[in-house]
C-alpha positions as MATLAB code, in Angstrom:
seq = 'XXXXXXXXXXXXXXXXXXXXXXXXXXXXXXXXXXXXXXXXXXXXXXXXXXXXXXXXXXXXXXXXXXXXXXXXXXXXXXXXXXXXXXXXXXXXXXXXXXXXXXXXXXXXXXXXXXXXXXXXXXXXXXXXXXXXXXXXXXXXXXXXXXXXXXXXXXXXXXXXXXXXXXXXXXXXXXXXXXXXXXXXXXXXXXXXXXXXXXXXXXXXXXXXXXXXXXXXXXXXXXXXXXXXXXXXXXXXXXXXXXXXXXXXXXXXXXXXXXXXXXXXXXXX';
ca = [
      28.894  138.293   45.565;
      30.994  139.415   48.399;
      32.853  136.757   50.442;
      34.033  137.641   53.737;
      38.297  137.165   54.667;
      38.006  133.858   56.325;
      35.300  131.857   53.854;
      37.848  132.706   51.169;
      40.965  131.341   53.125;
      39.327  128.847   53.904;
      37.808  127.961   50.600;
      42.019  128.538   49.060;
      43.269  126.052   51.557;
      40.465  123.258   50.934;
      41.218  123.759   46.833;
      45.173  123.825   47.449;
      44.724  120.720   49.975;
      42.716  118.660   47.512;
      44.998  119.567   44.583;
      48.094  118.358   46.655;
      46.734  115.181   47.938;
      45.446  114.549   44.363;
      48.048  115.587   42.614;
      51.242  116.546   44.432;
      51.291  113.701   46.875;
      51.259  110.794   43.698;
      53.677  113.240   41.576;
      55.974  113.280   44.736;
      55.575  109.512   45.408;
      56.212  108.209   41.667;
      59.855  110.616   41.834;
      60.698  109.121   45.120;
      60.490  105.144   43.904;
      62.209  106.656   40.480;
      64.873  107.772   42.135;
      65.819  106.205   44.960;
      68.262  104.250   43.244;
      69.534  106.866   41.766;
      70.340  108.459   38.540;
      72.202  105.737   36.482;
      69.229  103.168   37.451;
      66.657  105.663   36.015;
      68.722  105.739   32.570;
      69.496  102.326   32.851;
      65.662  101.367   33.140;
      64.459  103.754   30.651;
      67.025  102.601   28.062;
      66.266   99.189   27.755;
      65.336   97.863   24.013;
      61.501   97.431   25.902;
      61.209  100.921   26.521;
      63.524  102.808   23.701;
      61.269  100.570   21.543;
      58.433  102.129   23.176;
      59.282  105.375   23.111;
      59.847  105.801   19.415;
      56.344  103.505   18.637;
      54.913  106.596   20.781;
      56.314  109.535   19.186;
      55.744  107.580   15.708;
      52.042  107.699   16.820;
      52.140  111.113   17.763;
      53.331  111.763   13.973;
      51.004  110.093   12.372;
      47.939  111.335   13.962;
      48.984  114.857   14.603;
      49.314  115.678   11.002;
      46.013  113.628   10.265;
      43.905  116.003   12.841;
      45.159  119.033   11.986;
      44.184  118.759    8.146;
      40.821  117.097    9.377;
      40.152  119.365   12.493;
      40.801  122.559   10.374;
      38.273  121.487    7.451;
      35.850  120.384    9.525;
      35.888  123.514   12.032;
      35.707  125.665    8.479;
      32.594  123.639    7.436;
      30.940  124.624   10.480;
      31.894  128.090   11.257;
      31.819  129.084    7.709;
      28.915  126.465    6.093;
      25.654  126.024    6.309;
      24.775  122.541    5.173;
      22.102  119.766    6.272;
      23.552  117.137    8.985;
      25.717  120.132   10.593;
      24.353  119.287   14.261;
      25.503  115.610   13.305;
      29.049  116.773   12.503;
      29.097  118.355   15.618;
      27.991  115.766   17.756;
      30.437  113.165   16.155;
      33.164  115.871   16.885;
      32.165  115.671   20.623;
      31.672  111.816   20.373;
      35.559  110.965   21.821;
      34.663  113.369   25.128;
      31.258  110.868   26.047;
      32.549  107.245   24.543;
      34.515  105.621   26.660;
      38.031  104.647   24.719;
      37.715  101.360   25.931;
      34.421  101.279   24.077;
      36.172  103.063   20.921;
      38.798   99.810   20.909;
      35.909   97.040   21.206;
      34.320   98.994   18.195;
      37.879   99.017   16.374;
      37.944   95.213   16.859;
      34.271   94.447   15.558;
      35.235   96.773   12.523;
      38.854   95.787   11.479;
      39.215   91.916   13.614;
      39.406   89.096   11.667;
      35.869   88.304   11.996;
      34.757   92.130   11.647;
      33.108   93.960    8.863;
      36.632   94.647    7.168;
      38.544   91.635    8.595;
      39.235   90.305    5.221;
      42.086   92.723    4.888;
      43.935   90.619    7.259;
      43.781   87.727    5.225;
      45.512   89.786    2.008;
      48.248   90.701    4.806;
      47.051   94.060    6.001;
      46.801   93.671    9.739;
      45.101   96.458   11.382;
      43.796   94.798   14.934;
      47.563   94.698   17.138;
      49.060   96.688   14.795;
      50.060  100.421   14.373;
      46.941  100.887   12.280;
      44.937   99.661   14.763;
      46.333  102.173   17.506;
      46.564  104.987   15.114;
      42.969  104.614   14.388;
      42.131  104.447   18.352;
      44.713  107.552   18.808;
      42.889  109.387   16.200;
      39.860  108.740   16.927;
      39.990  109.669   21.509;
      42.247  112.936   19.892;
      39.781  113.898   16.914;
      37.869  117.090   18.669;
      40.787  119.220   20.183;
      41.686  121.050   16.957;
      38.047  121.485   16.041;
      37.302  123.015   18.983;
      40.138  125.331   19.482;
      40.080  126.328   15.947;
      36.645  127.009   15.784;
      36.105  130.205   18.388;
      38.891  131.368   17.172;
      37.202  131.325   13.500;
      33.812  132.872   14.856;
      35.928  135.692   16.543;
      37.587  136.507   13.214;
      34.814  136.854   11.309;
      35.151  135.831    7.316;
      35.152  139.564    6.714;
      39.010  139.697    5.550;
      38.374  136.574    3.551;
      35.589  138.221    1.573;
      38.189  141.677    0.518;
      40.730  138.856   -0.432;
      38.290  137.126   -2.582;
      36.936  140.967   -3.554;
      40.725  141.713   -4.450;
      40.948  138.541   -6.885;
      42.625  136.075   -4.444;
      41.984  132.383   -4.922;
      40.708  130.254   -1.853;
      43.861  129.207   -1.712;
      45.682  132.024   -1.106;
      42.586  133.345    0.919;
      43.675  130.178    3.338;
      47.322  130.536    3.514;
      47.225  134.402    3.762;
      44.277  134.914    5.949;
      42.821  132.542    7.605;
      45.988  130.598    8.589;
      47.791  133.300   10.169;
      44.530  134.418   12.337;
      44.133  131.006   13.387;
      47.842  129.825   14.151;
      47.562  130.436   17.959;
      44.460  128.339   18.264;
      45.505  125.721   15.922;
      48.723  125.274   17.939;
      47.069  124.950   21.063;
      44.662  122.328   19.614;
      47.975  120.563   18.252;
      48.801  120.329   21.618;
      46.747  119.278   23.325;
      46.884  116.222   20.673;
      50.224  115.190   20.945;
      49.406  115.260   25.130;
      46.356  113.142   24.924;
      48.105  110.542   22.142;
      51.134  110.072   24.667;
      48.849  109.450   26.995;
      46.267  107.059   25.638;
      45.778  103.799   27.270;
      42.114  102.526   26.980;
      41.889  102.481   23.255;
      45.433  101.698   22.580;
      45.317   98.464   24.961;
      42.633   97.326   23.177;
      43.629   97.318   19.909;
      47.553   96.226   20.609;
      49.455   92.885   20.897;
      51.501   94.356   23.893;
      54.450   92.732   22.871;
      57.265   94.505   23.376;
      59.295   95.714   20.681;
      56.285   95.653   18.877;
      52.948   97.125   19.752;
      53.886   98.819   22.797;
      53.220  101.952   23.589;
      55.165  104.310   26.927;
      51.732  103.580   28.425;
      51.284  100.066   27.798;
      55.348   99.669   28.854;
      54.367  101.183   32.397;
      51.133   98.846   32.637;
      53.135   95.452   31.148;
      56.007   96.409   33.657;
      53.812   97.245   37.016;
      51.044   93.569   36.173;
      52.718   91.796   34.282;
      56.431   91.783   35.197;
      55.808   93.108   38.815;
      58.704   95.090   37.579;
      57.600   98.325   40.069;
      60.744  100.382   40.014;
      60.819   99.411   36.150;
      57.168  101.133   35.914;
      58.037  104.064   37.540;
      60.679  104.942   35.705;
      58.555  104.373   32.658;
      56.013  106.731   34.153;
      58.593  109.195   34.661;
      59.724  108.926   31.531;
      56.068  109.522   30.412;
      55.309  112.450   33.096;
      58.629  114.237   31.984;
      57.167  114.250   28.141;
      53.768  115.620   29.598;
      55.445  118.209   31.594;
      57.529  119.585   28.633;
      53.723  119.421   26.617;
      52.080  121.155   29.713;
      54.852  124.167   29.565;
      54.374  124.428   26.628;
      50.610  124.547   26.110;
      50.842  127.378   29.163;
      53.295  129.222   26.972;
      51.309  129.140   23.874;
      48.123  130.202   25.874;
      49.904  133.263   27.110;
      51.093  134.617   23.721;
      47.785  133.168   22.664;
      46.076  135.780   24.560;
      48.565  138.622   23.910;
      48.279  137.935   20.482;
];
C-alpha cells in the first residue's frame, strides 16, 4: 500500500510523540528527582543495608530461577518441536499460561498451595517456610518467567530441522553428545535471548513477588518491593527514586544487551 509524504510524517510524529510522553517524559522525570541532590545522595540512598540487602535478594533470585528455566524451557521446547505425544496442546497452553494470568492471581494461588492453611502448608509446621520466604518468590519468579526460553528456543528448533541430529545418531553419537554438539550450538543465540529476557522480567516482578513476601527489609525484599515500601510506606520519594534508578539502570544494561544479542542473533 502506498502512503503519500505527509500521512507518513504525520503518522512518525504521532508514534514518536506517544512514545515520548509514555516513555521519555517518566524516564526523564524519575532522573531529575534522582539527581537533584546530586551524586553522593544517589550512592548514599542506594547503599543503605535496605537496599544493598535488596539488591543481592534480587540477583539471588535471578540465579535461582534462571538456571531452573533454562534446563526446563529447553526440555520442554524439545518435547514439542521434536515429540509427538498426547496432552501436547496442554503443554503448550500451560507454557503460555504466565502471558494471560495475572501475577497477582499466580501469588493468591501460591498462598492457597504452600500457606499455612493450603494444600502443602504442613511443611511450615516441620520448619520449611515457603509463603514470605525466598521459596515462595522463587516459585512466583519462576512461574510469571516460565515461557520466554520455550518460546525463543522453539523457532529456532523448527528452523533447524532435526536433520543434523539424525547423521549424528547415523554416525554412532549418543543423545548426549547429539545435544551438546548439535543442537546446543544451533540453538545458543535463541537460548540466550530467552535467558534474557528472564533475568529482565525476574528483576522486574512485582505482582507475584508482593504477594508471596513478608516485605521486611533485610529479608524478603526485593529492588521492586524496596521502591514500593519506600514511595507508600515510608513516603521516602527521593529514597524510591533512587531505588528505581537503581532498578532502571539494571534494565538498561539487560535491554543493551538483549539488542546486542538480537543483532548477532540475526547475523548468525
Amino acid at each position: 500500500m502506498n502512503v503519500s509524504t505527509p500521512t507518513r510524517i504525520s503518522l512518525r510524529v504521532i508514534a514518536l510523540g506517544y512514545l515520548v510522553m509514555l516513555l521519555l517524559v517518566p524516564i526523564v522525570v524519575i532522573l531529575w528527582r534522582t539527581f537533584e541532590r546530586g551524586i553522593v545522595s544517589f550512592f548514599q540512598a542506594i547503599s543503605t543495608p535496605a537496599a544493598i540487602s535488596a539488591l543481592n535478594l534480587s540477583l539471588l533470585i535471578v540465579a535461582i530461577v534462571v538456571p531452573i528455566n533454562v534446563i526446563f524451557g529447553v526440555v520442554t521446547a524439545l518435547a514439542l518441536v521434536r515429540g509427538r505425544f498426547p496432552g501436547r496442546g496442554l503443554v503448550q497452553a500451560v507454557v503460555d499460561l504466565p502471558f494471560a494470568v495475572s501475577p497477582v492471581v499466580v501469588g493468591v494461588s501460591l498462598i492457597l498451595l504452600w500457606g499455612v492453611n493450603g494444600w502443602f502448608g504442613g511443611l511450615d509446621a516441620l520448619g520449611f517456610r515457603v509463603i514470605f520466604g525466598l521459596p515462595g518468590m522463587v516459585l512466583a519468579t519462576i512461574f510469571v518467567t516460565l515461557p520466554f526460553v520455550v518460546r525463543e528456543v522453539e523457532p529456532v528448533l523448527h528452523e533447524i530441522g532435526d536433520e543434523q541430529e539424525q547423521a549424528a545418531a547415523t554416525l554412532g553419537a549418543s543423545k548426549w553428545q547429539t545435544f551438546w554438539r548439535i543442537t546446543v550450538p544451533a540453538i545458543r543465540w535463541g537460548l540466550t535471548y530467552g535467558i534474557v529476557l528472564t533475568v529482565a522480567r525476574s528483576l522486574g516482578e512485582f505482582g507475584a513477588v508482593i504477594m508471596v513476601s513478608s516485605g521486611f527489609p533485610g529479608v524478603s525484599q526485593t529492588l521492586t518491593l524496596l521502591v514500593h515500601s519506600r514511595y507508600i510506606d515510608d513516603h521516602n520519594t527521593y529514597g524510591a527514586y533512587c531505588a528505581a534508578t537503581l532498578l532502571m539502570g539494571i534494565a538498561l544494561v539487560t535491554l543493551l544487551l538483549m539488542t546486542l544479542l538480537d543483532r548477532k542473533r540475526s547475523n548468525a
